[in-house]
C-alpha positions in Angstrom: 125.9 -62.9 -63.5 123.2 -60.4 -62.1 120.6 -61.9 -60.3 117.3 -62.0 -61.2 114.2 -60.4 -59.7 111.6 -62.9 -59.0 108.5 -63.0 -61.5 105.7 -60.6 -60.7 103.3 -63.9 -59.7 105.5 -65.4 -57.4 105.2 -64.0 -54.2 107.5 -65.3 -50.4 105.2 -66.6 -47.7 105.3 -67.8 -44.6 102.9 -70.4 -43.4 102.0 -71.0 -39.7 100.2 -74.5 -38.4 100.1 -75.0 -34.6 102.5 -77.3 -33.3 104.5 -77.2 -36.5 107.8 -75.5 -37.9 106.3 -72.5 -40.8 106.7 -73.4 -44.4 108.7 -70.6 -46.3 107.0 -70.9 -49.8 106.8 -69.3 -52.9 103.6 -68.7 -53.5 102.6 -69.3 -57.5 99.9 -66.8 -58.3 99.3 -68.9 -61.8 98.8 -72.3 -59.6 95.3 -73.3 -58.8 94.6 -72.2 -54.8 93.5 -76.1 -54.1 97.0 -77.6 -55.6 98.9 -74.4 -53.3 97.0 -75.6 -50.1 98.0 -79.7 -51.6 101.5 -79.0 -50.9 101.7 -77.3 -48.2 99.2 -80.5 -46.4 102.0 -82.6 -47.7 104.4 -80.6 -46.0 103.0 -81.3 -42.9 101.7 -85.1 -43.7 97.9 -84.0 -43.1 95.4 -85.9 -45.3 92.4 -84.0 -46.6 93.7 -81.1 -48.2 90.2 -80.3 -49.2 89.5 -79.9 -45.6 91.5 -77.0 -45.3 92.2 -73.4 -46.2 94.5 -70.5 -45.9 93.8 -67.4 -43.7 96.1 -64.3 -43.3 98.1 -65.0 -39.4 97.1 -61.0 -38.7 94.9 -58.1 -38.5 90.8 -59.8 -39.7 92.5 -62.9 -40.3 90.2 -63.2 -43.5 90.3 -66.8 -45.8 92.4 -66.5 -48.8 90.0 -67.3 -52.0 91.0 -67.6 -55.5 88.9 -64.0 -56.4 91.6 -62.4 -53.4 94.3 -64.5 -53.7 96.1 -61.3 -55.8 96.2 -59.3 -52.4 98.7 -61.2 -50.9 102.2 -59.7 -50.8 105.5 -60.5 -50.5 106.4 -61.2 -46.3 102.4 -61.9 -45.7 102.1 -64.6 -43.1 99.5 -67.1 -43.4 97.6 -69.6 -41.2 96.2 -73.0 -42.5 93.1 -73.6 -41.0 90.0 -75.6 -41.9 87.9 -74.8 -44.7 85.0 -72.2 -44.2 82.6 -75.0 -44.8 83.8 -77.4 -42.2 84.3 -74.5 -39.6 80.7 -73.1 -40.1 79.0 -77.5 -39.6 81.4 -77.5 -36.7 80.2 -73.9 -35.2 77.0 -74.8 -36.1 76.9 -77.9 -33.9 78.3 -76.5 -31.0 76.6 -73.1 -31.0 73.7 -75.3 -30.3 75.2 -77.9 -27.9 74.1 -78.3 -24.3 77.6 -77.4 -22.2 77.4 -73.3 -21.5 80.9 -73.3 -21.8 81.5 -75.2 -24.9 78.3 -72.6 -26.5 80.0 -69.1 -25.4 83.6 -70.3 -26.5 81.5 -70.7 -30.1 79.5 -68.4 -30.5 83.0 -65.8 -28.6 84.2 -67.6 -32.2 81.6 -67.2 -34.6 81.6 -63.6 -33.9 85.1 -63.5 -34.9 84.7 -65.9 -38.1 80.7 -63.8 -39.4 83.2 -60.8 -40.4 85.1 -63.0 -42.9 82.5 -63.1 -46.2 83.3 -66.6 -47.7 82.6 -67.7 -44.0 79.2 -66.0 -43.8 78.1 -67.6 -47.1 78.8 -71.0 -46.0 77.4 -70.6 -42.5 74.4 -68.7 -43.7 73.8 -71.5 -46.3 73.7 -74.1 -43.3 70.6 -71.9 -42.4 72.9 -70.8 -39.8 71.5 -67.4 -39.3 67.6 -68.6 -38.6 69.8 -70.7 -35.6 70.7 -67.6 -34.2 67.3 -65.9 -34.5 65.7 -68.6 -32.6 68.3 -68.1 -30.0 67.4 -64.9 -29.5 63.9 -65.5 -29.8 63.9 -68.1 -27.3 64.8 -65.1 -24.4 67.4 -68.1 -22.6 70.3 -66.1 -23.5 71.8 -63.2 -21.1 75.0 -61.6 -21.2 78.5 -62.4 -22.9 76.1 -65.3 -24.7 73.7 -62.9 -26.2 76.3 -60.2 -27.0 78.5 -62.7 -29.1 75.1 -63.8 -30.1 73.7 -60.2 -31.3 77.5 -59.8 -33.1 77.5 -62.8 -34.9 74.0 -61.8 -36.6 74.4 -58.4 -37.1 78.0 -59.4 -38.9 76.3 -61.8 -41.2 73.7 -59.5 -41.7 75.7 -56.6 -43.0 77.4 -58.8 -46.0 74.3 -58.5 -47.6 73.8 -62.1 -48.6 70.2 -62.2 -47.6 67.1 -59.7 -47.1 66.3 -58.0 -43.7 62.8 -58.3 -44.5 63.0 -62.2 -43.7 63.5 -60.6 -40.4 60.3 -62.6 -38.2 58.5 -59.8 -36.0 59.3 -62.3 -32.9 62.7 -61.6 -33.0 62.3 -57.8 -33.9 60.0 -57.2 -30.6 62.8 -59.5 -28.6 65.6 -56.8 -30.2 63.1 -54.0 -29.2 62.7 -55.2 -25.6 66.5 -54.9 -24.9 66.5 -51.2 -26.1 63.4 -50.8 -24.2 64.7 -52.3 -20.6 66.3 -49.9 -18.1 69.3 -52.1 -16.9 70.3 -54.1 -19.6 74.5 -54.9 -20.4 76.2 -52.1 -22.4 77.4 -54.2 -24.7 74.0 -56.0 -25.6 72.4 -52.4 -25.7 75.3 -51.4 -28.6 74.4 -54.5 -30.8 70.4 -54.1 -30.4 70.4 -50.1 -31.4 73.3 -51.0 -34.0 70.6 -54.2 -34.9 67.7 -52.1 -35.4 69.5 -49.0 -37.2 70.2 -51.7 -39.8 67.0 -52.7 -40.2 65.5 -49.0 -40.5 67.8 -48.0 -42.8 67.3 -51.6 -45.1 63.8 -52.1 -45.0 60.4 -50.1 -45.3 58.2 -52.6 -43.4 60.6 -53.0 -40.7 61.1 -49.2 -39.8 57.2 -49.6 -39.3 57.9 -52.3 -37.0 61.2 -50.8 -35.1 59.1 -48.0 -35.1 56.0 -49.3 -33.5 58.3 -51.2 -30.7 60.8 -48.5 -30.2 60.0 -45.8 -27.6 61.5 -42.1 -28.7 61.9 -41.4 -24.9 63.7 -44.9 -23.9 66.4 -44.1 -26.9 66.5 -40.6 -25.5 67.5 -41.8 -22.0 69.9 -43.8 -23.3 71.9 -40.3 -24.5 72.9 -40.2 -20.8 75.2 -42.8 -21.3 78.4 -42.2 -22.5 79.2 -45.8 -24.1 76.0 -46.0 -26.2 75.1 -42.2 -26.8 76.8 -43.0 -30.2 74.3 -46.2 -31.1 71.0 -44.1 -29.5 71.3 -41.1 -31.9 72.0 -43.4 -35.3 68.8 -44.9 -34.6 66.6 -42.0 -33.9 68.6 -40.5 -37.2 68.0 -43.4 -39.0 63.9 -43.3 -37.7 63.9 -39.7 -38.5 65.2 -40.4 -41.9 62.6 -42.7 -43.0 59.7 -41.2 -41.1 57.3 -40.7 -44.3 57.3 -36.5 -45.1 54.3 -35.9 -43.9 54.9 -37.2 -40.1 58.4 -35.9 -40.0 57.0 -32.7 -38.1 55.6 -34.8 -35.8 58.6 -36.8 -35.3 60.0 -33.2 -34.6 57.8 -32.6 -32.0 58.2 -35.1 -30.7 61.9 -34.8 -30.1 61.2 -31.7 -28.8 58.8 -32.3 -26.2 61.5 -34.9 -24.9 64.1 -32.4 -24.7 66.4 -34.0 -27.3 68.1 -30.6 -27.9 68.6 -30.3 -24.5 70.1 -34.1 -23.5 72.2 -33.1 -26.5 73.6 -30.2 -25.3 74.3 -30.9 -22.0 75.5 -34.3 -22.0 77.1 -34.6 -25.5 78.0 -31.1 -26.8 79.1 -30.0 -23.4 79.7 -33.4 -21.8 83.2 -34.2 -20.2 84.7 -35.4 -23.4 85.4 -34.2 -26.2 83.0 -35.5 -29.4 84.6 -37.9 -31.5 84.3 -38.4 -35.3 81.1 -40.6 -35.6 79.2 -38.7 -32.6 80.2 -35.4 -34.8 78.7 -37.4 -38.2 75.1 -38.1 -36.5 74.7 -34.7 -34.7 75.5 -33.3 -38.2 72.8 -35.5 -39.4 70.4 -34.5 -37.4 71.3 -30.9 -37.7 70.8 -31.7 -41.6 66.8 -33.0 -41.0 66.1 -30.9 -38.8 66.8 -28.1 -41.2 65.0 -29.9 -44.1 61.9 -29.6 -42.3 61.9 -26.2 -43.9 62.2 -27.1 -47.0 58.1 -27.0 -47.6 57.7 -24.1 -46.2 60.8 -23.0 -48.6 59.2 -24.2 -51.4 55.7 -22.9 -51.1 54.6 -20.1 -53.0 52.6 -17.0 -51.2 49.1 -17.3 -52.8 48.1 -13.5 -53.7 44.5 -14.5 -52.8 44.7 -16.1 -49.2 43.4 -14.0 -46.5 45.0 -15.3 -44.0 48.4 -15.3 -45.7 47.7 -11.8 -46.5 46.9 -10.7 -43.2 50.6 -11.7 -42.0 51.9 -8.9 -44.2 49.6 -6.7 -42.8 50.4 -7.8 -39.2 54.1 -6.7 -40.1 53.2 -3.5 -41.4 50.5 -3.1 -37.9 53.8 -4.1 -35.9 56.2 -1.9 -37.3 53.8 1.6 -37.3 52.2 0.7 -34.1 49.0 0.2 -35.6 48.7 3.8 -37.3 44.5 4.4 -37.4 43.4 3.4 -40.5 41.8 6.3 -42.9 38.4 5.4 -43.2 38.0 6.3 -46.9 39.3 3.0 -49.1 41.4 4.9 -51.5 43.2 7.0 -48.7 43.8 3.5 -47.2 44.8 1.8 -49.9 47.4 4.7 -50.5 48.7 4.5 -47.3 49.3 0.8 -47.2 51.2 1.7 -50.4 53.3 3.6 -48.6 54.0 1.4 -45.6 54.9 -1.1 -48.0 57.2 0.8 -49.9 58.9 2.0 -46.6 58.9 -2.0 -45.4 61.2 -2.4 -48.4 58.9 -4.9 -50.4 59.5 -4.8 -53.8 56.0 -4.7 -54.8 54.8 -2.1 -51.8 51.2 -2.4 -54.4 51.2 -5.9 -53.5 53.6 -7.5 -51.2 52.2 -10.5 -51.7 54.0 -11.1 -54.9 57.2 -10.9 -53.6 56.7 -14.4 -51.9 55.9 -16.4 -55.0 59.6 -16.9 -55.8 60.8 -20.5 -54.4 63.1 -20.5 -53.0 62.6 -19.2 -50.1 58.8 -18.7 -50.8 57.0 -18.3 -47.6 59.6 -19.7 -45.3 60.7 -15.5 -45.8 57.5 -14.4 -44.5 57.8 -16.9 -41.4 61.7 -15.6 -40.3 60.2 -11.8 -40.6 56.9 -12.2 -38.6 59.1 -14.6 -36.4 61.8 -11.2 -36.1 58.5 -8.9 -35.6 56.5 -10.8 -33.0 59.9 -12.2 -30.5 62.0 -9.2 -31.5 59.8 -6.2 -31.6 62.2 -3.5 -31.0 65.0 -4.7 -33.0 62.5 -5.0 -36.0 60.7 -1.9 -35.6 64.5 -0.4 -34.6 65.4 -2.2 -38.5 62.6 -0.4 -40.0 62.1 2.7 -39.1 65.8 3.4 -38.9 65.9 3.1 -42.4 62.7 5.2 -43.2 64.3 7.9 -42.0 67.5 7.7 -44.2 67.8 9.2 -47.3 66.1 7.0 -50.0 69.1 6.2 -52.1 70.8 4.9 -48.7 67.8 3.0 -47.3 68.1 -0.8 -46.7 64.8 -2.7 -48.2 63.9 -4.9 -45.1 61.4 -6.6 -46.9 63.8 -7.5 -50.0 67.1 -7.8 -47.7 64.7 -10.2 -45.6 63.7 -12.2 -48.7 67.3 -12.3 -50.4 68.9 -13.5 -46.6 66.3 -16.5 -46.1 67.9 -17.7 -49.4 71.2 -17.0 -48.4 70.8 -19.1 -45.2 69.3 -22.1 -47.3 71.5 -22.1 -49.2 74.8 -22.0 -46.8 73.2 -24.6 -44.8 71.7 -26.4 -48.0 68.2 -27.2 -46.9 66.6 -29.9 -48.3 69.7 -31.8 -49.5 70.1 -34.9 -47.9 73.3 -35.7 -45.1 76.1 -36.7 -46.7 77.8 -39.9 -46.0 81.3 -38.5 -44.7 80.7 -35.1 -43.3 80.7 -34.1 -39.4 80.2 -30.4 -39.9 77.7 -30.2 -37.0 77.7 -26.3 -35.4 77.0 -26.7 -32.0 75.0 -23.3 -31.6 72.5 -24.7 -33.3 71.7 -27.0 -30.1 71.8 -24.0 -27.7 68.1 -23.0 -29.0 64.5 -24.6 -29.5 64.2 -21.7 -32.8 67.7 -21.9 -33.9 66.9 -21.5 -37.4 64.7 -18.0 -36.8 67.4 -17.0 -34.0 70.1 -17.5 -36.7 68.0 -15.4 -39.4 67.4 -12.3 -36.5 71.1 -12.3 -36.3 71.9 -12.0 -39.8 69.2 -9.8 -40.5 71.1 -7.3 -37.9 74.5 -7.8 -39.5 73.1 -7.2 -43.2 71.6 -3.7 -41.8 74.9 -3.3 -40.2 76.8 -4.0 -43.4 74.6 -1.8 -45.6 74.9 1.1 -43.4 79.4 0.5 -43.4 79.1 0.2 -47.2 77.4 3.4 -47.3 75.2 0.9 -50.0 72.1 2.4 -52.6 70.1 0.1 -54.3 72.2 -0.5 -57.0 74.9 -2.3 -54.4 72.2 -4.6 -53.2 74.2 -7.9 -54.6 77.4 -6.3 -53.4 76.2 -6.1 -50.1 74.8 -9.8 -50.2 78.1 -10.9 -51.2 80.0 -9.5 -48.6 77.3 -11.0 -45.7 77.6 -14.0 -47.2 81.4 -14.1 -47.1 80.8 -12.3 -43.0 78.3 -15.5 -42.5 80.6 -18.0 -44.0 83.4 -17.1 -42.0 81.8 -17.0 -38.7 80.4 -20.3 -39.1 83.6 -21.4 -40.0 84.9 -20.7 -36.6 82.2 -23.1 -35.4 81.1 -20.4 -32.1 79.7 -22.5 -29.3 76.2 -20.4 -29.1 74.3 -17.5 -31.3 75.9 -14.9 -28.9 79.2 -15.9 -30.0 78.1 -16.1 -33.4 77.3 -12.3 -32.8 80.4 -11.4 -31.3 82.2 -13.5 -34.3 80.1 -11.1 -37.0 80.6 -8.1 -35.4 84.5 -8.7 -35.7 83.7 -9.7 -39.1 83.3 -5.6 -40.5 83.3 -4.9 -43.8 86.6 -3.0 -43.3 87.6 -6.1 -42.2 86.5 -8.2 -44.3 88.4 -5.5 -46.9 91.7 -6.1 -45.1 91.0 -10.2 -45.6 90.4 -9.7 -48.9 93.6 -7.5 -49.3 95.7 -9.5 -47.1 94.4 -12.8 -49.1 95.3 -11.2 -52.6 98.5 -9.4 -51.7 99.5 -13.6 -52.5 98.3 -13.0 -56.1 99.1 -9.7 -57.1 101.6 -10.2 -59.7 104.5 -7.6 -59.8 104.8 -7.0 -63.6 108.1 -5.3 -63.7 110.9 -7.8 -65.3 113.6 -8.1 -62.8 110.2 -8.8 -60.3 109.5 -11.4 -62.9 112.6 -12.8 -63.2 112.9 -13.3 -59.1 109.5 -14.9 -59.1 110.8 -17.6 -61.8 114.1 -18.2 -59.8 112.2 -18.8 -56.2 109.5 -20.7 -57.4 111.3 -23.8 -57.8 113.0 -23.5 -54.4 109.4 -22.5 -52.9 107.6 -25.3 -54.2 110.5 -28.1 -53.8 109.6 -26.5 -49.5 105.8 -27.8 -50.5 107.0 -31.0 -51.8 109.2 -31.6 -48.5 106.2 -30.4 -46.2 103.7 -33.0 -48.4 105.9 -35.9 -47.7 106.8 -35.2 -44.4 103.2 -35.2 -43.5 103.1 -38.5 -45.1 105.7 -39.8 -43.1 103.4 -38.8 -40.2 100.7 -40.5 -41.3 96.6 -40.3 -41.2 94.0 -41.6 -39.9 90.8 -42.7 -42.4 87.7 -44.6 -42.3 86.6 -48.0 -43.8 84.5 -47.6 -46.4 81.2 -49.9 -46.1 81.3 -50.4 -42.4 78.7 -49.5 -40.4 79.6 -45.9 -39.3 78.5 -46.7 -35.4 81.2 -49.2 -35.2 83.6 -47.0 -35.7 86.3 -49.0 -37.6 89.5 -47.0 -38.8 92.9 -47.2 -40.9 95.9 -45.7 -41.2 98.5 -45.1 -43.4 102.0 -43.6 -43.7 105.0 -43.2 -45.7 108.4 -45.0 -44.3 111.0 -42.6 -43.6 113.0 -43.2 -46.8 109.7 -42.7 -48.9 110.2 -46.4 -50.4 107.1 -48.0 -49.0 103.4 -46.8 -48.0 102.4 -48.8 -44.7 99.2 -49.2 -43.8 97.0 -51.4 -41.6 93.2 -51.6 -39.5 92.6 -49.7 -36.3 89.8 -50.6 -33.7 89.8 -46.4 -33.0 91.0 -43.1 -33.7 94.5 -43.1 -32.7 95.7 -40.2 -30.7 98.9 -39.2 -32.5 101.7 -41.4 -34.5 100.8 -45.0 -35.1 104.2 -46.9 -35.2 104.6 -48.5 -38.1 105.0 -52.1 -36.7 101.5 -51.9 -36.1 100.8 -51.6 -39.6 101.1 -55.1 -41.1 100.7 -54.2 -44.9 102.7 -52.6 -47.1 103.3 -51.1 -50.3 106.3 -50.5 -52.2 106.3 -47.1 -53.8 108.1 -48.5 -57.1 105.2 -50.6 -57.4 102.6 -47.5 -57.5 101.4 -46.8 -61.3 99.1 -44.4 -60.6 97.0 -42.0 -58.5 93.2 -41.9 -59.5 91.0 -39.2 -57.9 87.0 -38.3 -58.0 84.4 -41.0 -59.9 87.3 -42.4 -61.4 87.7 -44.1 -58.3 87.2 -47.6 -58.2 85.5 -47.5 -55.1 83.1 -44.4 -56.1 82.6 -46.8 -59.1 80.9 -49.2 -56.9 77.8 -49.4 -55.8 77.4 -48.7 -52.0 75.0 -47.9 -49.3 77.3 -44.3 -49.1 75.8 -41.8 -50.6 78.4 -40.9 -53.2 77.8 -37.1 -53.6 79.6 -34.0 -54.5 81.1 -33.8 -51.1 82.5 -37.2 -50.9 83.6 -37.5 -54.9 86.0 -35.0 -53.7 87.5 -36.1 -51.2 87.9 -39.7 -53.1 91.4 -40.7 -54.2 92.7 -44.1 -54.6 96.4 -45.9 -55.3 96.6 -48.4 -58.9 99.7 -50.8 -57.9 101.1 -54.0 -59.2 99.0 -56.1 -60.0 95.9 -54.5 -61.0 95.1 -53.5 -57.2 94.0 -50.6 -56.0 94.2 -49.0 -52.3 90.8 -46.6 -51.5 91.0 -43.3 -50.2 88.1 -41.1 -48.6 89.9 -38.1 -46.8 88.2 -36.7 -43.7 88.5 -33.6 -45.2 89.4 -31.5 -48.1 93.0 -30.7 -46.4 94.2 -34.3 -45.6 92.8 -34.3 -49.7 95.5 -32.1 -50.7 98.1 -33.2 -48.2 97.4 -37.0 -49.9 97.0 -36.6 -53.7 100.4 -33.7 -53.3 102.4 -36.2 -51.4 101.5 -39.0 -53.6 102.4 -37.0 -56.9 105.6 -36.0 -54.9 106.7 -39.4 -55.0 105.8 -40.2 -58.6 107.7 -37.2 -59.7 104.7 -35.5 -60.8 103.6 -31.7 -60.7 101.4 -30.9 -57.3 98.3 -29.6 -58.5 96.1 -29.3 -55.9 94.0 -25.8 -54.3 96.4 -26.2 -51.3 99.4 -26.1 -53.5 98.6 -23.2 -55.4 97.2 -21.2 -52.2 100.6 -21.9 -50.5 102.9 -21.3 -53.2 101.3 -18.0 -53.9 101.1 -17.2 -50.4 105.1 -18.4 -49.7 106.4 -16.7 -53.2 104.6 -13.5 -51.7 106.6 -13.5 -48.4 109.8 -14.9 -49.8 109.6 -12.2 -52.3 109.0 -9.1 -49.7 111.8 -10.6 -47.7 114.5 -10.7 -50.3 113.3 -7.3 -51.3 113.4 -5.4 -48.4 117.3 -7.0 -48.1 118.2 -6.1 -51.6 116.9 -2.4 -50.4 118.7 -3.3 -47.2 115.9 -1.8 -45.0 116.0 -2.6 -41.7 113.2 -3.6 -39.5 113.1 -3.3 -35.9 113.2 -6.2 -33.4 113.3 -8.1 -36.7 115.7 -11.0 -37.4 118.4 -10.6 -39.8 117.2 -10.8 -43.7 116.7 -14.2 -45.3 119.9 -15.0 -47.5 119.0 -14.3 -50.9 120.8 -18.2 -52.2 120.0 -20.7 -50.6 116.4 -19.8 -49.2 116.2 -20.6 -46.1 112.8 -19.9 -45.5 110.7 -22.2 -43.6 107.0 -22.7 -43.1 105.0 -24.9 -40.4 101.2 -26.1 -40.6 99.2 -26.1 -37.7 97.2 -29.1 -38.1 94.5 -28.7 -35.3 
């Protein structure tokens, strides 16, 4: 007789109990959690079953309840411990007893325990949190004390059980006053910034607090430090962030006058090692506000009839002829403004004026040009007059290009949408200046003259030639240059013959050969070239990646991992305190999950975890990079890549192993890149060309070709 497979709601446990042999159970999912926990007392001979509880042996060590009783799995090792109610009385009690050493040991435990959530209701029931606030309030706490202390609340805090605005202004100004101090322990520092981040970002009334207590130039200083850079610039994001519209520029200037940029640059950007992850998110964040301080000006409209808006234009035109006398007759002036305008390439040389009522970019144009004229004189008079003295149908409309490139550059850098939850795209050269934003426009403004003169470009190419800068721009930011003058360097390798040969080299993968034996070759490679993808997917798996936990507090820095065993029958994954720096062995991943057991791969908002709702902000950006894992039972495991390639790597792999077509960009760039150079290859050896230095032609059957990623 075959045997049988155990039911689907039986799962093999082990059960650990100090002192004591481990119970090898099977663990009914259909029995109630109370009669489970019964038994295994019995087991033992301890009385009071209701006393006690079951926690997972590993990783967060979390209690088993009956709403996550369906996580467990088959090999899971368990721990019976006391019930969260009788360990949060008896924390309680001795968090507030009078031996030192009996209070850090608790409180060294109660930060532990605060992460577990059916923990942190019961102890926050027990009004165990306003314990802790007095605590701190009371200013008798130093050191390992207060840190545990500081973890503990900010733990229970961030389940969200109750409101930071029952937050007392004592205990705000106490929090405020560690940030504040010079010498005070690193690791107390971490948990006040993390502390009062939180309560920025969850509360109006207490950012007017944090921000009343909180010195700009103390959290400054603090960028000097290397172990709480990290904490310091989430909490100036986060008060930047909530700074009410209308102070924001102040909040700028602030910033400025403290030499933010500066600190940034030299002891983060160019410090002595390299930026991780997080520190990459909040410099991207604060590239991302201070960019949306121009989105006023971007959306204000020139009004024809201000005077002093009109007499900007008129500086430009004063600038660029070196302040030609003035006819004194109105007509004969009023005709040679005409002109000037017409040769400053406004599309309304009559009245210029008009051509800033369009928002975007609306008058932030007229800013970046007088900007160009007033710090770059020669290089905007060079712009201008150079292309007065061109033929008409070859001249480049400075005024228009200038226009048209201000809402290029919004656009790339989307001013005015707010930072999103899990991108670090943070380009340091926009650190290396106080006017980075003009500085970047007067160097695209250069490389769209540039362009236009290589295209040989009239009029009627105007939107070619924006297409092509944007493409130069997008590329050069790309390779993320350090400063502006490598960004220039960068764009003047970026040609438009170049960018041609890109374009070429980039479509010779999809130029289809029409001819039916080239047809015929294509259908009888394909299947060998994209069987190479499939291999290269799931041996990336089998290496494994790194992701973050969804609804942690970003500072903290808390990771996962996952990878595929060798034999592709099981997905491994477990929690990671950091990063890891290369292959994470797959002992130290304690869960598991059998690939038979996968029924499907979700991606986008039909994500459960995109479903829910969450302090992330679930945009665009992050939808796409959302994928999760269905499994028996109705579990799921949640996916947010760190970027669009781990994305494709992920979903391919996955679809590899259900035996499903791989559908992603990736996949289709690859295969029509490889189907392009396995095609060349087996034709130049059917012509039998030869090729000097060149190794000997592929073998027509099997392929043998072979293709590496670099993954940097």
């Amino acid at each position: 007789m075959p045997v049988m497979p155990p039911p689907s709601d039986i799962v093999k446990v082990a059960i650990e109990w100090p002192g004591a042999n481990a119970q090898l159970i099977e663990f009914d999912q259909k029995k109630p959690l109370a009669s489970i926990i019964r038994e295994v007392c019995d087991g033992w001979s301890l009385s009071g079953s209701e006393q006690f509880a079951l926690r997972y042996a590993d990783g967060p060590q979390l209690y088993i309840t009956e709403q996550s009783r369906g996580e467990i799995k088959n090999g899971t090792i368990l721990r019976l411990a006391i019930s969260p109610m009788r360990a949060a009385r008896q924390l309680l009690e001795r968090i507030q007893s009078h031996g030192i050493d009996a209070r850090l040991e608790a409180l060294k435990e109660l930060a532990k325990l605060s992460a577990d959530p059916t923990f942190a209701t019961e102890f926050i029931n027990m009004e165990g949190l306003a314990t802790l606030a007095r605590l701190v309030e009371s200013g008798t706490h130093f050191g390992e004390m207060l840190a545990f202390t500081l973890t503990a609340f900010l733990e229970l805090m961030d389940h969200g059980i109750v409101s930071w605005d029952l937050i007392s202004v004592s205990f705000i100004k106490q929090i405020s006053g560690y940030v504040n101090q010079p010498m005070v322990d690193v690791s107390i520092l971490q948990r006040s910034l993390a502390i009062l981040e939180s309560m920025v970002l969850n509360s109006h009334s207490l950012y007017q607090r944090v921000a009343q207590e909180t010195t700009v130039a103390q959290l400054i200083a603090h960028l000097s430090n290397q172990e709480i850079q990290t904490y310091a610039i989430a909490l100036i994001n986060a008060l930047f962030l909530k700074t009410p519209e209308d102070r924001r520029q102040e909040m700028a200037s602030t910033l400025a006058q403290k030499h933010l940029r500066g600190i940034i640059l030299n002891h983060i950007i160019r410090g002595n090692r390299p930026v991780k992850a997080e520190m990459a998110h909040q410099l991207y964040v604060l590239q991302v506000l201070t960019f949306n301080l121009l989105e006023e000006r971007m959306m204000t409209k020139m009004d024809p009839n201000d005077q002093t808006q009109r007499d900007i234009i008129f500086e430009l035109r004063r600038i660029a002829f070196d302040g030609d006398n003035d006819p004194s007759g109105t007509e004969k002036r009023k005709a040679i403004y005409t002109k000037d305008y017409k040769m400053l390439g406004f599309t309304n040389p009559v009245n210029p004026a008009m051509d800033f009522t369009q928002t975007p970019p609306g008058m932030l144009a007229l800013d970046n040009m007088l900007y160009l004229a007033k710090v770059h004189q020669d290089t905007y008079i060079r712009i201008v007059l150079e292309n007065c003295s061109r033929e008409d149908k070859h001249e480049c409309p400075f005024g228009r290009s200038a226009i048209e490139l201000t809402r290029l550059l919004c656009d790339i850098l989307q001013v005015g949408e707010l930072p999103n939850e899990g991108c670090n795209d943070f380009h340091p050269m926009f650190f290396t200046h106080e006017r980075a934003w003009e500085e970047f426009f007067c160097v695209c403004i250069q490389l769209l003259n540039k362009t236009w003169k290589e295209m040989r470009a009239t009029a009627e190419d105007f939107n070619k030639v924006m297409t092509v800068v944007r493409e130069q721009i997008t590329r050069a930011l790309a390779m993320k240059p350090p400063s502006l003058e490598q960004l220039r360097v960068k764009l003047r390798s970026l040609s438009y013959s170049e960018i041609l040969r890109l374009r070429q080299s980039e479509r010779m993968s999809q130029d289809d050969f029409q001819s039916p034996p080239i047809i015929e070759l294509r259908e009888r490679i394909q299947p060998e070239i994209l069987e190479l993808i499939k291999q290269q997917r799931l041996n990336r798996l089998c290496e494994g990646s790194c992701f973050r936990k969804l609804g942690n507090r970003r500072r903290q820095e808390k990771f996962w991992f996952c990878r595929l065993s060798l034999n592709h029958k099981v997905l491994h994954y477990g929690d990671l305190d950091e990063s890891p720096q290369g292959e994470v062995p797959f002992e130290l991943l304690t869960d598991k999950i059998p690939v038979s057991d996968i029924k499907a791969v979700l991606t986008g908002k039909d994500c459960p975890h995109m479903k829910e709702k969450s302090a992330l902000k679930q945009n665009k950006e992050v939808l796409e990079l959302a994928f999760s894992i269905l499994y028996d039972p109705d579990e799921a495991l949640n996916f947010v890549a760190p970027n669009k390639y781990e994305y494709c790597i992920w979903t391919d792999g996955l679809s590899a192993l259900l035996g499903k077509e791989l559908g992603s960009d990736l996949t289709r760039s690859d295969l029509d890149t490889l189907m392009s150079m396995e095609m060349k290859l087996r034709l130049l050896d059917l012509e039998n060309i030869t090729i000097p230095e060149a190794p000997p032609p592929v073998p027509k059957e099997p392929s043998t070709y072979n293709f590496t990623y670099n993954y940097g």
